[in-house]
C-alpha positions, 0 to 999 in steps of 0.5 A: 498342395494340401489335396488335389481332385479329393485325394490325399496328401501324400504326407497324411501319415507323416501328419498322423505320425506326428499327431501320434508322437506329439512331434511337430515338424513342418513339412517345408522342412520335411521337403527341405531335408528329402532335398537334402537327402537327394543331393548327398545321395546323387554326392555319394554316388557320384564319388562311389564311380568316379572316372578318368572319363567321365559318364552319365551322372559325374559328367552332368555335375562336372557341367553344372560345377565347372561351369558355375566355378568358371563363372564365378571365377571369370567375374571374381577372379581368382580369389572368388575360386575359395567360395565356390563351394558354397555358392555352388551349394546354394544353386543345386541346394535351391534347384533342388528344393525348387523341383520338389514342387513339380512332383504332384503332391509335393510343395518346394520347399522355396515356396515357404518364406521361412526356408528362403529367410534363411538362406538370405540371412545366411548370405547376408553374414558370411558376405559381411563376414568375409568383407570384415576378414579382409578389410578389418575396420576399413570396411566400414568406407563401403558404407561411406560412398565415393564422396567425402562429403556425402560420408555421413549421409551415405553411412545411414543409406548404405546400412539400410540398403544392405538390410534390405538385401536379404529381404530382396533375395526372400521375397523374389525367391518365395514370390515367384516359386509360390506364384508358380505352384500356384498357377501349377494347381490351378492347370492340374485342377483344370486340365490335369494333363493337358493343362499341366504337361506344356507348363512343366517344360516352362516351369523347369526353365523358370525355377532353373533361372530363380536358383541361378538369380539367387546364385549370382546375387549372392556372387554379387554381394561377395564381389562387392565385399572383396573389392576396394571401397570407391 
């Protein structure tokens, strides 16, 4: 949303700063680390007045957090309660990110392939990394499939089936937080409270289920990485 109705982005002088100081950062990860900022804010906050009985914001992260560690628990096990922490993280750090981009002005920073690259590729290693942890070297038999004799044929699928894996969470994270911006624009352009307003309750659902699709495939992923090869 470089300008919208004839009015300036509201990064304009952050590019005038940067022009000044020969310093180039791009505002998709300008928005990512106003993201950031916010939740170890709301982190900060929240354990500055904690409660036996919890209230307003500490009861609203007890919700979000004990019920995605019971879902992750629920379909892992016990032994899923260790990554928690980081599959937790990437929910509200993608939650985050994707609600940028409803505050006029502003873009998500999902809406940039480069930040949801990022977060896939490092879905794609830790997941790797925690099935090479346990297994060791018998890892490599979730390469080979459930028959013996398609082994080698499955050694050459499977590989490229997991490399597709983090292009699979990049594009449908960048294409459908886009696709909305996009059509946010356009209703603004069009009608810029009547059109825009309605679609906002909409959007807030459909980023909301984005960041839990990336959450669940990356439970997904670890799942299959934890459990015996068939």
């Amino acid at each position: 949303m470089g300008f919208s109705g004839g009015l300036p982005h509201p990064l304009l002088y952050m590019d005038m700063l940067k022009a000044a100081t020969g310093i180039h950062i791009a505002n998709h990860v300008l928005y990512m680390w106003m993201a950031m900022i916010i939740l170890f804010t709301c982190g900060l906050l929240v354990r500055s007045k904690l409660k036996l009985v919890p209230g307003g914001m500490q009861n609203l992260f007890e919700v979000i957090v004990g019920g995605l560690e019971d879902f992750v628990v629920a379909n892992l096990g016990q032994e899923g309660r260790q990554f928690v922490p980081l599959l937790v993280t990437i929910f509200l750090f993608i939650l985050t990110m994707n609600y940028t981009g409803l505050v006029p002005g502003c873009d998500a920073p999902t809406a940039n392939i480069n930040t949801n690259a990022a977060m896939a590729i490092i879905v794609f290693v830790f997941y790797q990394g925690v099935g090479i942890k346990k297994w060791g070297f018998k890892y490599i038999k979730h390469f080979m499939g459930p028959v013996g004799f398609l082994a080698p044929l499955m050694l050459i699928l499977e590989p490229i089936s997991h490399i597709a894996r983090p292009l699979s969470l990049t594009l449908r994270l960048f294409g459908n937080i886009r696709g909305e911006e996009i059509v946010l624009v356009l209703l603004f352009m069009l009608a810029p409270i009547l059109g825009t307003l309605p679609m906002y309750f909409l959007f807030i659902l459909a980023k909301t289920i984005q960041a839990f699709i990336f959450f669940m495939l990356t439970m997904i992923y670890l799942q299959g990485s934890i459990e015996h090869a068939h």
